[in-house]
MIGU-458090 format. One record per residue (C-alpha): residue in three letters; chain; y, z, x. Coordinates in nm, 3 decimals. Example, Ala and Ser with C-alpha at 12.3 -4.5 7.8 and 13.67 -1.06 7.14 Angstrom:
<atoms>
+------+-----+---------+---------+---------+
| type | mol |      yy |      zz |      xx |
+------+-----+---------+---------+---------+
|  ALA |   A |  -0.450 |   0.780 |   1.230 |
|  SER |   A |  -0.106 |   0.714 |   1.367 |
+------+-----+---------+---------+---------+
</atoms>
This chain:
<atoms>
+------+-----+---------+---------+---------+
| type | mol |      yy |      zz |      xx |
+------+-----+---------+---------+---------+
|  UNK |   A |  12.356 |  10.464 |  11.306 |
|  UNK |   A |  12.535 |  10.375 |  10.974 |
|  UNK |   A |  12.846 |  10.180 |  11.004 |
|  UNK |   A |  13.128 |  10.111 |  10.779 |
|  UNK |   A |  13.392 |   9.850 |  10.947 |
|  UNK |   A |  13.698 |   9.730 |  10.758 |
|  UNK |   A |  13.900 |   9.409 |  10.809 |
|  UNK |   A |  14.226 |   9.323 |  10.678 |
|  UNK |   A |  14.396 |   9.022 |  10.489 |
|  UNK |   A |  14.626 |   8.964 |  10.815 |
|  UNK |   A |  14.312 |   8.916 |  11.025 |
|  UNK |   A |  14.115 |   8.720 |  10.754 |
|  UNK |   A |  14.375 |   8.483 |  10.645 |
|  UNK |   A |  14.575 |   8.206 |  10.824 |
|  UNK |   A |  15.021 |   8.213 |  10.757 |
|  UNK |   A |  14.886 |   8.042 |  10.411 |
|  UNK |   A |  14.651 |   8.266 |  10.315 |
|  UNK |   A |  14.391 |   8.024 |  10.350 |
|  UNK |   A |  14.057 |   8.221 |  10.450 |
|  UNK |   A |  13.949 |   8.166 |  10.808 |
|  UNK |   A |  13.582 |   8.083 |  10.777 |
|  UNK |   A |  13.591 |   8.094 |  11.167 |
|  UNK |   A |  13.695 |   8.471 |  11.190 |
|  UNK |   A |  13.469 |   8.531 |  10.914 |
|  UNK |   A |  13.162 |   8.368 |  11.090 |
|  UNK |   A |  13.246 |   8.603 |  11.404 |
|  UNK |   A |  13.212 |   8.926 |  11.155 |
|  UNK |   A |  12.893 |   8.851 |  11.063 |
|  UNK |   A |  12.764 |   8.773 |  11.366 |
|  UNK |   A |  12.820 |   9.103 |  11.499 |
|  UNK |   A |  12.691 |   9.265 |  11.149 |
|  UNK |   A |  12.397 |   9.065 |  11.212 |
|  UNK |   A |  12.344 |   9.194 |  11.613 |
|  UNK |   A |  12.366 |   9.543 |  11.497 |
|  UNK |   A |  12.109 |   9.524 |  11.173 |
|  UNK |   A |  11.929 |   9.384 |  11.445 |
|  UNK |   A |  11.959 |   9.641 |  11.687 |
|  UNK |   A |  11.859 |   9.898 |  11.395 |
|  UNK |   A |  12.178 |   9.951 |  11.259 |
|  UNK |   A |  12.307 |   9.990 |  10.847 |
|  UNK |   A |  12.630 |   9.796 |  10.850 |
|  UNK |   A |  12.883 |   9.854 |  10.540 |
|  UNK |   A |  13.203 |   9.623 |  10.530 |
|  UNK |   A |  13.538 |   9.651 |  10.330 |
|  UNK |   A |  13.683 |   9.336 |  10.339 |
|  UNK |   A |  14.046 |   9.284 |  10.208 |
|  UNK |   A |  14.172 |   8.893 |  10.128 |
|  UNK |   A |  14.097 |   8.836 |   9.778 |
|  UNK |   A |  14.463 |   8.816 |   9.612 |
|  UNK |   A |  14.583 |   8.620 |   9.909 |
|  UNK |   A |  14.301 |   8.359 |   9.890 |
|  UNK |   A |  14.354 |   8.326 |   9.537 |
|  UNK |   A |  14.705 |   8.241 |   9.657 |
|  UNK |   A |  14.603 |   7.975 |   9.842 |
|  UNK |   A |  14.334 |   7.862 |   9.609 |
|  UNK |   A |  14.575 |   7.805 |   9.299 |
|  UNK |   A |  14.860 |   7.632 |   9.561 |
|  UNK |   A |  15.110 |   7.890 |   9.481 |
|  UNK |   A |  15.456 |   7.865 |   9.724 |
|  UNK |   A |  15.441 |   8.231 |   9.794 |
|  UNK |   A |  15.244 |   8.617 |   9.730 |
|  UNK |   A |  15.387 |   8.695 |   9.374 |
|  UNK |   A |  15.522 |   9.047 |   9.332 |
|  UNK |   A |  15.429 |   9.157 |   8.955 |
|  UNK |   A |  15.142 |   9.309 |   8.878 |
|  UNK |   A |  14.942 |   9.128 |   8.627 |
|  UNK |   A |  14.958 |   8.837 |   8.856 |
|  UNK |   A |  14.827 |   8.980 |   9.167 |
|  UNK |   A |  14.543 |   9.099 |   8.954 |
|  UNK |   A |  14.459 |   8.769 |   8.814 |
|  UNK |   A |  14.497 |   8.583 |   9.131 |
|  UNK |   A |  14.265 |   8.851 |   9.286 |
|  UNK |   A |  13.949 |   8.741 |   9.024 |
|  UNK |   A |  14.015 |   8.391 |   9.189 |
|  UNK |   A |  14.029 |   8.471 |   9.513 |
|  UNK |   A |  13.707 |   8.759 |   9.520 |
|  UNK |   A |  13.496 |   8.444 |   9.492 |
|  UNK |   A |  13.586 |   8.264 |   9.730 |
|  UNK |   A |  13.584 |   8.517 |  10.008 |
|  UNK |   A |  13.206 |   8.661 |   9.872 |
|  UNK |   A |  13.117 |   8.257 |   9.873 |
|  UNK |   A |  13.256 |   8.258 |  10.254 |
|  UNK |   A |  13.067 |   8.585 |  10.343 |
|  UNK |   A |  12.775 |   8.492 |  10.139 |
|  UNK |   A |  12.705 |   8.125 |  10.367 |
|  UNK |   A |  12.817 |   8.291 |  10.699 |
|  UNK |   A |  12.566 |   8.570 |  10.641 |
|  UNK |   A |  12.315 |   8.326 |  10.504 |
|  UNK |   A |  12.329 |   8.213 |  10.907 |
|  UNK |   A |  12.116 |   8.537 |  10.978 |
|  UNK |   A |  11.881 |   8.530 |  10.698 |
|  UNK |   A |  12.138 |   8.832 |  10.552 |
|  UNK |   A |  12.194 |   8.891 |  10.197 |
|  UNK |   A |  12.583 |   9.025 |  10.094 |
|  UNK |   A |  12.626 |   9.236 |   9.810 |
|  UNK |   A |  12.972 |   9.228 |   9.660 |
|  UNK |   A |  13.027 |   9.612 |   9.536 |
|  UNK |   A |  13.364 |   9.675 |   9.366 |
|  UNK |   A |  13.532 |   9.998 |   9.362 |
|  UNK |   A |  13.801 |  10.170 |   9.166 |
|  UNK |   A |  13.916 |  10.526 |   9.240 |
|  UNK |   A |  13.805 |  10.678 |   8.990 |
|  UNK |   A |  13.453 |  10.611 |   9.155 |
|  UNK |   A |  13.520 |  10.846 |   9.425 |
|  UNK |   A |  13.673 |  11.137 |   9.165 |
|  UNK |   A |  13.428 |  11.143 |   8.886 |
|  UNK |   A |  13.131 |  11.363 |   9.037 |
|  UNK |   A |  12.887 |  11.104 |   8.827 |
|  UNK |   A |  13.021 |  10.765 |   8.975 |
|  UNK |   A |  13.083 |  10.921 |   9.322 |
|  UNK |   A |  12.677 |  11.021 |   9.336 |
|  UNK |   A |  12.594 |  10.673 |   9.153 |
|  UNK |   A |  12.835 |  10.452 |   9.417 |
|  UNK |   A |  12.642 |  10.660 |   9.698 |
|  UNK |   A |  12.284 |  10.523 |   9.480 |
|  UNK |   A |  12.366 |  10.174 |   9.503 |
|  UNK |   A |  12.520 |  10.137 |   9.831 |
|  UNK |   A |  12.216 |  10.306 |   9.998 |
|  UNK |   A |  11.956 |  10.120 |   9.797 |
|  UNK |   A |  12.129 |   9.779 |   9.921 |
|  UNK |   A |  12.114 |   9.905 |  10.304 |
|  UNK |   A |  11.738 |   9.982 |  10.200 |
|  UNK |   A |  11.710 |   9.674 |  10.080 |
|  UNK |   A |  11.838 |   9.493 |  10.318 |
|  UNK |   A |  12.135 |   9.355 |  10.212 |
|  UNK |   A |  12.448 |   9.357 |  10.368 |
|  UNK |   A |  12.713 |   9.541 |  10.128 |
|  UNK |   A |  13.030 |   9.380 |  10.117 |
|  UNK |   A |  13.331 |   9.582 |   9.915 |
|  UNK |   A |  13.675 |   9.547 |   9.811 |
|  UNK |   A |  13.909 |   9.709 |   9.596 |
|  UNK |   A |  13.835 |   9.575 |   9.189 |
|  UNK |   A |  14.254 |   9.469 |   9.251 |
|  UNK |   A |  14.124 |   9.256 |   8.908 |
|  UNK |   A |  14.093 |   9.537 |   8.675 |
|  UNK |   A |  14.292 |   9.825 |   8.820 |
|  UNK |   A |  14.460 |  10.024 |   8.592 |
|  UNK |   A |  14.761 |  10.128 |   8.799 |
|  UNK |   A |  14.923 |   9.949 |   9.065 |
|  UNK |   A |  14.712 |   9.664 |   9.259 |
|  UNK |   A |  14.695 |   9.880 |   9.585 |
|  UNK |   A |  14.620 |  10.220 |   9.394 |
|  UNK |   A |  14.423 |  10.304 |   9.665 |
|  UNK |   A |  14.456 |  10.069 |   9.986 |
|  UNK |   A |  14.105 |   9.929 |  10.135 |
|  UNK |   A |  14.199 |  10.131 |  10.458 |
|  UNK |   A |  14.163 |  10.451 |  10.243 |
|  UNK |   A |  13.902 |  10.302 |  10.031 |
|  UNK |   A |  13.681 |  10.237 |  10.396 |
|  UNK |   A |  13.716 |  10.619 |  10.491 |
|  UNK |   A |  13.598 |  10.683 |  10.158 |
|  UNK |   A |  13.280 |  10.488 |  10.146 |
|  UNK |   A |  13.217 |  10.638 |  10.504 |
|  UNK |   A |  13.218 |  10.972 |  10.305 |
|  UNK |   A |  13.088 |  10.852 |  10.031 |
|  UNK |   A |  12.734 |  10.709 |  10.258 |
|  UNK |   A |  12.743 |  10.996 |  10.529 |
|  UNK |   A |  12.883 |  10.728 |  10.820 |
|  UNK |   A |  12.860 |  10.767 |  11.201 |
|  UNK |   A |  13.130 |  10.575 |  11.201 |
|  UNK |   A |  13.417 |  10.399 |  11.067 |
|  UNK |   A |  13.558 |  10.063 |  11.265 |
|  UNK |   A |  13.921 |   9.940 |  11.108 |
|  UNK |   A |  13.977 |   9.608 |  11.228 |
|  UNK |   A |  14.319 |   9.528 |  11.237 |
|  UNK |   A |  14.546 |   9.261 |  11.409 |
|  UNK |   A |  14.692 |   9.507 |  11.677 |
|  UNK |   A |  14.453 |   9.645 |  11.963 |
|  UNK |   A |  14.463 |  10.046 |  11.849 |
|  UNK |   A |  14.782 |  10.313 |  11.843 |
|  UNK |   A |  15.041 |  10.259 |  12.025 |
|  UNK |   A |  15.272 |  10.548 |  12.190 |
|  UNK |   A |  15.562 |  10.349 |  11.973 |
|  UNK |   A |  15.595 |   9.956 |  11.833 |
|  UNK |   A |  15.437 |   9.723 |  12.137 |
|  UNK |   A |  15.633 |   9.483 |  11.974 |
|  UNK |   A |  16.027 |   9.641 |  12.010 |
|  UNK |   A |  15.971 |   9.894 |  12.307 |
|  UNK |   A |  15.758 |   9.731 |  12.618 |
|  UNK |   A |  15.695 |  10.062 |  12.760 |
|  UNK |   A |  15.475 |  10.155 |  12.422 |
|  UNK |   A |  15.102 |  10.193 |  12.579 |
|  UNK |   A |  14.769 |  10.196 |  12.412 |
|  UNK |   A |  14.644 |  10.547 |  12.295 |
|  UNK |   A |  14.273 |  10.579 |  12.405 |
|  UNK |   A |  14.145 |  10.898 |  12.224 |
|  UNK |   A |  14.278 |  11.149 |  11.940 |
|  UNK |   A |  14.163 |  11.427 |  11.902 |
|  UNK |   A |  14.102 |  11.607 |  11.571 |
|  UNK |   A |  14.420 |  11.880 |  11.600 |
|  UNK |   A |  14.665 |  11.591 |  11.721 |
|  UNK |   A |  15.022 |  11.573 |  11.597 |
|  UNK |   A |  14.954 |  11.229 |  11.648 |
|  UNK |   A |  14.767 |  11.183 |  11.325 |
|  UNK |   A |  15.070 |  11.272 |  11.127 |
|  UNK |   A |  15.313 |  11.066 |  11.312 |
|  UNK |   A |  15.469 |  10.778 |  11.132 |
|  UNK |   A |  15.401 |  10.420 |  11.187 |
|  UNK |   A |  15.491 |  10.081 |  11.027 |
|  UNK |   A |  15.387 |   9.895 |  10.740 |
|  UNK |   A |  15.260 |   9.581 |  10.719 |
|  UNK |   A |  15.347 |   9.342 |  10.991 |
|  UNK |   A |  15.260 |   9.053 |  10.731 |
|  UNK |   A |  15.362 |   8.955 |  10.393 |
|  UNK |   A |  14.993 |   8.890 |  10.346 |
|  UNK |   A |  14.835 |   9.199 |  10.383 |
|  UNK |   A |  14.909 |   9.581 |  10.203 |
|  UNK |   A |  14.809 |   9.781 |  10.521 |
|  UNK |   A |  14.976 |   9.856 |  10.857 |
|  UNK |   A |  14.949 |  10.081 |  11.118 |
|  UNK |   A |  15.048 |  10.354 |  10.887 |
|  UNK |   A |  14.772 |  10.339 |  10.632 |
|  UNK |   A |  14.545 |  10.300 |  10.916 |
|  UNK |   A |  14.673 |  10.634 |  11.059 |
|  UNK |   A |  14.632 |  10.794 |  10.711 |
|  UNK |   A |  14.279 |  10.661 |  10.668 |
|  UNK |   A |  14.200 |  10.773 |  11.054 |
|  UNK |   A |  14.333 |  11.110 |  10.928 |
|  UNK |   A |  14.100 |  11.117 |  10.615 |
|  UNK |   A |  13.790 |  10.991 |  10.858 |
|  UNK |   A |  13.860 |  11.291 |  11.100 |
|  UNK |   A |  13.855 |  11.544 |  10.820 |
|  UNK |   A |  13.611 |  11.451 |  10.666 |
|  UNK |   A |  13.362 |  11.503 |  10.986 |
|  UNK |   A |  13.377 |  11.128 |  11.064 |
|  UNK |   A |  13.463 |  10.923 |  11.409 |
|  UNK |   A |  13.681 |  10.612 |  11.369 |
|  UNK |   A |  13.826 |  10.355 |  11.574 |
|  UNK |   A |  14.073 |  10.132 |  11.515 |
|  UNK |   A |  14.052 |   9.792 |  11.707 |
|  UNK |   A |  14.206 |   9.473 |  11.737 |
|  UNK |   A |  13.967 |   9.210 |  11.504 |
|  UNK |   A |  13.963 |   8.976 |  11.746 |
|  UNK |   A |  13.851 |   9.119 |  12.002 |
|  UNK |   A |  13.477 |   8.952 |  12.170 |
|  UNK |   A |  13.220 |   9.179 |  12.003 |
|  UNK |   A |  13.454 |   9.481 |  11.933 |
|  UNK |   A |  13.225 |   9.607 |  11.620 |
|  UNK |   A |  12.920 |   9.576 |  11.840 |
|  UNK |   A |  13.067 |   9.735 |  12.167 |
|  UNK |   A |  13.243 |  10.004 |  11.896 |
|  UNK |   A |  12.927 |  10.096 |  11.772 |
|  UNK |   A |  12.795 |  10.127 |  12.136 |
|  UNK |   A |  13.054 |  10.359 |  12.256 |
|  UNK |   A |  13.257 |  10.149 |  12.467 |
|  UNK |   A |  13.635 |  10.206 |  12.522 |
|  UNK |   A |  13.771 |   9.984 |  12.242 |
|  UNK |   A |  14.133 |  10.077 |  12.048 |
|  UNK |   A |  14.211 |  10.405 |  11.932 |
|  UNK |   A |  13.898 |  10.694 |  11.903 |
|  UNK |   A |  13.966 |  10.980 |  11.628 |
|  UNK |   A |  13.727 |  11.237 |  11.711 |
|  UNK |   A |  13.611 |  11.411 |  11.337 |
|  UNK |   A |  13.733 |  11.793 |  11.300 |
|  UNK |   A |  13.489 |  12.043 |  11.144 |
|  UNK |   A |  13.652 |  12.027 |  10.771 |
|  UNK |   A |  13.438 |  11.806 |  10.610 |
|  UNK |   A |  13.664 |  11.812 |  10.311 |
|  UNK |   A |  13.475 |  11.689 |   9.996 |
|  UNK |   A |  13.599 |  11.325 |   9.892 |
|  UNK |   A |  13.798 |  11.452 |   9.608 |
|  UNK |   A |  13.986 |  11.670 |   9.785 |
|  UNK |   A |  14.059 |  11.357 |  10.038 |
|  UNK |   A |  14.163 |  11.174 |   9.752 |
|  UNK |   A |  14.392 |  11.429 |   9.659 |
|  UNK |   A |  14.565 |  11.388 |   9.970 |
|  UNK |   A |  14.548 |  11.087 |  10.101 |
|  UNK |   A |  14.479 |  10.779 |   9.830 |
|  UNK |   A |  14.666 |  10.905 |   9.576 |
|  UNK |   A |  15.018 |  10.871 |   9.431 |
|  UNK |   A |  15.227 |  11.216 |   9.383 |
|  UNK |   A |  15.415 |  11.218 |   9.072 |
|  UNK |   A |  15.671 |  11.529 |   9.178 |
|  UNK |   A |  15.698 |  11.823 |   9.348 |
|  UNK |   A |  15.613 |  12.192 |   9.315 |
|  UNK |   A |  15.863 |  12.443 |   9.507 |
|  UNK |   A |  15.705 |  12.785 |   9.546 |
|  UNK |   A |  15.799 |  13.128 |   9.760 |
|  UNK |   A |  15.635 |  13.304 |  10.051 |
|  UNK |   A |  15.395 |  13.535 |   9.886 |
|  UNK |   A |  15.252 |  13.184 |   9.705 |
|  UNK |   A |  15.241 |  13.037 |  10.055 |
|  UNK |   A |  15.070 |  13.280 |  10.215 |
|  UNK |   A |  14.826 |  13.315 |   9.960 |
|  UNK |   A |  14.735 |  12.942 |   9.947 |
|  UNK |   A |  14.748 |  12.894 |  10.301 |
|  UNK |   A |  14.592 |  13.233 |  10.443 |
|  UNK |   A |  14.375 |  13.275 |  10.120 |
|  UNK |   A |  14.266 |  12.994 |   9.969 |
|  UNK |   A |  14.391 |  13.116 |   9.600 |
|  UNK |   A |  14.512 |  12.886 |   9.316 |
|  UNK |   A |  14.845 |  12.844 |   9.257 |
|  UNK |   A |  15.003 |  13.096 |   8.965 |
|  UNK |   A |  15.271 |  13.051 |   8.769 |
|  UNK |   A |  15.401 |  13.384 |   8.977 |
|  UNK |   A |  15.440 |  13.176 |   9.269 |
|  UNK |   A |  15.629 |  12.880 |   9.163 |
|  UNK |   A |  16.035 |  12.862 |   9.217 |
|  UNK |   A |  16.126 |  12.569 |   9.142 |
|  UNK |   A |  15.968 |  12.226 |   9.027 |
|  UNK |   A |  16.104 |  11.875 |   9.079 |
|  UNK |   A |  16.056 |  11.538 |   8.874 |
|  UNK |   A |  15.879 |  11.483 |   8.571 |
|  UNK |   A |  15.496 |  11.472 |   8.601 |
|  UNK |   A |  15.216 |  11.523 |   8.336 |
|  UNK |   A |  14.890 |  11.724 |   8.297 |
|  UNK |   A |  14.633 |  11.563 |   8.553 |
|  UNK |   A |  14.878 |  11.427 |   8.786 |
|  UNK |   A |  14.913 |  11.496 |   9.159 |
|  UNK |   A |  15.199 |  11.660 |   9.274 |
|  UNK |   A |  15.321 |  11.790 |   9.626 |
|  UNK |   A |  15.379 |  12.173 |   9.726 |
|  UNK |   A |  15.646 |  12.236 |   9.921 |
|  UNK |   A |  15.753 |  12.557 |  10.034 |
|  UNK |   A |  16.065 |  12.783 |  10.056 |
|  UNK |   A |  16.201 |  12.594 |  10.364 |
|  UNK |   A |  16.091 |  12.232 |  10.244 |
|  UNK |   A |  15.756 |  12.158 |  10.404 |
|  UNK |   A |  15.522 |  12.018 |  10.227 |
|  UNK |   A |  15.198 |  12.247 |  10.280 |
|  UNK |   A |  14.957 |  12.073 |  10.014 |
|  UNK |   A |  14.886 |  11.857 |   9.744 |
|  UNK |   A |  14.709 |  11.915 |   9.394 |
|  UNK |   A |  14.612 |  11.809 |   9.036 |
|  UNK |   A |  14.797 |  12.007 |   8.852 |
|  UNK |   A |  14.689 |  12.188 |   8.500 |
|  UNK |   A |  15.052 |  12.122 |   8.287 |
|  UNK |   A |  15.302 |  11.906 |   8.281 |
|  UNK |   A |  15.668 |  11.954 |   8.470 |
|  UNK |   A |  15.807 |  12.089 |   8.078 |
|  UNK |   A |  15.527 |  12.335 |   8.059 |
|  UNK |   A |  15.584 |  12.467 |   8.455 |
|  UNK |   A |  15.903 |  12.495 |   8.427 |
|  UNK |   A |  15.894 |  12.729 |   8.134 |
|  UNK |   A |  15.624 |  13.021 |   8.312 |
|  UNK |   A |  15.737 |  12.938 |   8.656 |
|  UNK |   A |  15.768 |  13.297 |   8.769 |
|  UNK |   A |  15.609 |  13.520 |   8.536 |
|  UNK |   A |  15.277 |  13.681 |   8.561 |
|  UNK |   A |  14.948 |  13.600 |   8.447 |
|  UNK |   A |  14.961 |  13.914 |   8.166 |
|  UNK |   A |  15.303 |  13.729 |   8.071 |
|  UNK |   A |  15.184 |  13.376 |   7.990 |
|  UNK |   A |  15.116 |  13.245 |   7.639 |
|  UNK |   A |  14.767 |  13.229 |   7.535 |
|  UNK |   A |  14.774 |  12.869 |   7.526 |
|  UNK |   A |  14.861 |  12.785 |   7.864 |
|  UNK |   A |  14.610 |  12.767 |   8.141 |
|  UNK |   A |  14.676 |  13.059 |   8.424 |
|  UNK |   A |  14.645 |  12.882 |   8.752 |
|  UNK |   A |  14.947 |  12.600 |   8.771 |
|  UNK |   A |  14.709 |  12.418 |   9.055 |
|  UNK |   A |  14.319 |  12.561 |   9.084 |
|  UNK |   A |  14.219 |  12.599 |   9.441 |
|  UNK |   A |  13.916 |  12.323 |   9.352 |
|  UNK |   A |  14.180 |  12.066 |   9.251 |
|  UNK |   A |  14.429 |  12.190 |   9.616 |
|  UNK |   A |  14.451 |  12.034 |   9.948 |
|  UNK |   A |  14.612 |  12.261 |  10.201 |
|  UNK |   A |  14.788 |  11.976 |  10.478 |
|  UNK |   A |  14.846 |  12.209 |  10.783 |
+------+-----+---------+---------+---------+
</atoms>
């Protein structure tokens, strides 16, 4: 079976931020019982920008950008030097892959990310990734290493995705404000459930939550993958995960198998504005499949340029998909309505192609 587990800063990292070499240790030991038992093990490991934190003695997480990023480059080592002894324990080899995401939209570095992370599990090697928080070119959590997990997953062709988090699985509501909440055992692939909201963060050390888990458990399912979400501390939960036991929170996969960029469309990306349209446009996205014309659109909302993902949203304000689209707000606003035979010459027919469209129902 091919695995790809992801752990959290909360779980990683003491109140300081100061990496927990002990919770580390009891990772790899259950990477290194399931290469033994046969198995290729991937992990996304969060905790660099809070154990650079704690490396350069700073009071608290700063908040700006080009400081998270720099304190990231100091903290990447030290967790890879962490993994890199722990593993060392089992005669295992980690491989520190970094990924933007970009990899996982540009056709080229999607197929050569899927090269090198299968020559490493041919090799050997136990792959360890994060998020390259040093060099992004957006925001430091562009893409959170929840979403990025459910990506490599696609990315490899996983079995099965394991997020390791600091709470035991979903919850019917907050364990910690209602003490009625109980644990939800299995989703299914067609559940409301996986579009119901959830918290952030519990810690101001971490950039996940129960939310982004649900999101990324949401991506997994459609894109043909199982995942589980279980507490990391929990004796042997990758191990008895990967063995079927009854650990956290199952998401059984649906039969989309959406292609990754079309999960990045709609789940790791930020949306930039909003595109109103009418019925006919609705039913033709929805029921058909078509792009989106010019025809179709009513209104638009924000200011958003060429390339950008935006939100569709229709006559009575649910938002049905999300999609690259071809101009910018100026440009939309000016055809919205009109026909193809209408449009200038220079200005592409389809507002949002159907390649480039996530449908959300």
């Amino acid at each position: 079976m091919r695995v790809v587990a992801k752990i959290g800063t909360s779980s990683l990292t003491d109140t300081r931020g100061v990496i927990e070499a002990g919770v580390i240790d009891a990772v790899c030991d259950q990477l290194a019982a399931l290469r033994g038992a046969g198995h290729e093990v991937i992990l996304v490991s969060s905790g660099a920008v809070s154990a650079g934190v704690a490396a350069l003695g700073l009071a608290q997480r700063p908040s700006d950008v080009p400081t998270l990023q720099a304190i990231s480059a100091a903290g990447q080592s030290r967790l890879m030097e962490t993994y890199n002894r722990s593993l060392d324990r089992h005669g295992l080899v980690a491989a520190q892959v970094l990924l933007v995401p970009h990899d996982f939209v540009d056709r080229r570095q999607y197929l050569h990310a899927r090269q090198t992370l299968v020559r490493l599990l041919e090799l050997g090697c136990v792959p360890i990734v994060n998020e390259n928080d040093a060099i992004a070119s957006d925001e430091i959590r562009y893409g959170d290493n929840d979403r990025i997990a459910t990506l490599v997953a696609h990315n490899v062709g996983a079995d099965l995705l394991v997020l390791l988090t600091d709470t035991p699985g979903l919850y019917t509501a907050d364990p910690r404000t209602d003490p009625s909440a109980t644990l939800v055992s299995v989703v299914a692939a067609d559940d409301p459930l996986l579009s119901v909201a959830a918290t952030a963060s519990g810690t101001n050390r971490g950039s996940g939550g129960m939310a982004s888990k649900l999101s990324a458990a949401r991506m997994a399912s459609w894109a043909g993958v199982r995942a589980v979400i279980a507490k990391a501390s929990r004796p042997d939960v990758l191990v008895d995960a990967v063995a079927g036991e009854p650990v956290g929170t199952t998401f059984l996969p649906s039969s989309r198998n959406l292609a990754a960029r079309k999960l990045w469309i709609g789940f790791a990306t930020n949306v930039e504005g909003t595109i109103v349209i009418d019925d006919g446009a609705r039913a033709a996205l929805v029921d058909r499949g078509t792009s989106l014309l010019p025809a179709g659109v009513a209104a638009v909302e924000g200011s958003f340029d060429a390339g950008d993902v935006v939100a569709v949203r229709d006559s009575s304000g649910v938002v049905i998909a999300r999609g690259i689209v071809l101009c910018d707000a100026d440009v939309v606003r000016e055809i919205k309505g009109r026909r193809t035979s209408d449009l200038p010459g220079h200005v592409a027919h389809e507002v949002i192609h159907r390649d480039d469209l996530l449908v959300l129902g």
